[in-house]
N, C-alpha and C positions, 0 to 999 in steps of 0.2 A: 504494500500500500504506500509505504512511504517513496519506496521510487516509482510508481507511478505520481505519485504526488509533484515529484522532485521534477519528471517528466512535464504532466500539464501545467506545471509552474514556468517552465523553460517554453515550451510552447505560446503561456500566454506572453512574455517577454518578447519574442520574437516574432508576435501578430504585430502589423502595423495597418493604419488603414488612412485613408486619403478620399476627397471628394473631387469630382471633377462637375464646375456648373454647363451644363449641356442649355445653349437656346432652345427653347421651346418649339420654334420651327423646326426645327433639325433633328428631335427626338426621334419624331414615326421613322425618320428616315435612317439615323442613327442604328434601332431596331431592326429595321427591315419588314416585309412581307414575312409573315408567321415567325418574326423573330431572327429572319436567316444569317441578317449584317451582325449581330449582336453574338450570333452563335458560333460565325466566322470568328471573331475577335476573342470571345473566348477559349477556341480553340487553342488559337496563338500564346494567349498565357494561360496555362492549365492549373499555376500551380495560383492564380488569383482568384476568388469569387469576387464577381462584379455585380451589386446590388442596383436594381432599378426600378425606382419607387414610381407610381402612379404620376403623371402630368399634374402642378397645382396648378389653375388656371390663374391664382393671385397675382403669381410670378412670373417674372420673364424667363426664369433659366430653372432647370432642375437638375440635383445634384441626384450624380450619380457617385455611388459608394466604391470604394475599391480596398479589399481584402487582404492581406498573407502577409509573408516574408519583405522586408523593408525593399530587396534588389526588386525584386517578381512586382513589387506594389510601382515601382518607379518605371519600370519597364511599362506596364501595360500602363501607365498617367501617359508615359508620352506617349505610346502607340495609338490610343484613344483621343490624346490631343493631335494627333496626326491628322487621325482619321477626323477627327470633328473640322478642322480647319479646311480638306480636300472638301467634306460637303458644304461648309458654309462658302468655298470659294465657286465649289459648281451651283448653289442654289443662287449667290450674287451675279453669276456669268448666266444663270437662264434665262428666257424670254416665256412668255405665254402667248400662244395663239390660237383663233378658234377658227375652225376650217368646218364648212355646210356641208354635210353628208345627210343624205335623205334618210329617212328613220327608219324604212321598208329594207336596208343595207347594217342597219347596226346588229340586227340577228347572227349577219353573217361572222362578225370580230366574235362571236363567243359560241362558238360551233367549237367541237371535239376539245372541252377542255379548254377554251380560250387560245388554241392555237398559233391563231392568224396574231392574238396581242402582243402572245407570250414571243414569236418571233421576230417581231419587229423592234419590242425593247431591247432583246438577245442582240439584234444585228445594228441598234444605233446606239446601243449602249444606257445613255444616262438619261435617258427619256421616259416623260407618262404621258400617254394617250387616257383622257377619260371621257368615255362613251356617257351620254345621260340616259338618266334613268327612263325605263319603257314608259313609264307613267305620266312623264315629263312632255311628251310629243314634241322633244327639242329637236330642231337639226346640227345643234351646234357641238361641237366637237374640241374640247380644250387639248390641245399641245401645249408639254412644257418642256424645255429644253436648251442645250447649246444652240446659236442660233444658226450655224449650219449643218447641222444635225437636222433642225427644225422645219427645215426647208427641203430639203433630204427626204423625210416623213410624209409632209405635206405633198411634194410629189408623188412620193411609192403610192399614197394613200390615193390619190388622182387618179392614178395608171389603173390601180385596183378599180375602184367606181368606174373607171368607163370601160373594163372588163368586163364589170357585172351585169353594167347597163347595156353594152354589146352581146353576150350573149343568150341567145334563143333556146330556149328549154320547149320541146314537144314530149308529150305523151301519144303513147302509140300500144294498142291492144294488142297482142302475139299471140295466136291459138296455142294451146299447148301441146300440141303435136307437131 
């Protein structure tokens, strides 16, 4: 007992912990879709727990917590200050634009699992295309993005619609023999 004692006494000695203020914009994005940027990062330090509390809306910034060993704690402050500075520098360098796509076409961005969306971010990188809601009867279309990226999108998205609009779909009966 007592060298375990002597053990988690050593251990709490050698926790250290550290906050880093995250902007409030940059949180969702910090995270990622289902958590993925945030799971990437702590992949990278393992030996850190990275605590990350709820959005206050009070506040401008939310602090996120960091964990362990004083080196392992310093290591992932910068990597996380890395990473927060790459997205506030691409969220300052984006544009927004909205691009008219007819509503009878937004069915098609979210066929087989979101496909057509999921490849388009894949292939311009730092981009959100968001579609409105069906409910909405919007034609409008927000692009957010680098701005030649943005224009990039904005065309691929063009070529597509007058794809759609150009081709003829017939039904045709076949006997079964």
């Amino acid at each position: 007992v007592e060298q375990c004692s002597k053990f988690l006494l050593q251990k709490f000695k050698d926790l250290h912990s550290a906050e880093i203020a995250v902007p409030k914009r940059l949180y969702p994005m910090l995270i990622g879709k289902s958590g993925s940027n945030i799971q990437r990062l702590r992949e990278k330090v393992p030996d850190v727990r990275i605590d990350m509390p709820s959005i206050d809306d009070t506040n401008e910034s939310t602090p996120l917590r960091l964990s362990g060993k004083k080196a392992d704690v310093d290591k992932a402050r910068k990597l996380l200050e890395e990473h927060i500075a790459q997205l506030n520098t691409s969220v300052e360098n984006s544009v927004e634009q909205t691009i008219s796509i007819d509503p009878k076409w937004h069915s098609r961005f979210f066929l087989n699992k979101r496909k057509l969306l999921t490849d388009l971010q894949q292939q311009y990188g730092d981009m959100l295309i968001k579609i409105p809601e069906r409910t909405s009867n919007s034609d409008q279309v927000l692009l957010r993005g680098p701005k030649e990226t943005l224009d990039q999108v904005r065309k691929r998205l063009e070529e597509l619609i007058d794809t759609w609009e150009n081709t003829t779909t017939k039904e045709m009966s076949i006997p079964h023999r």
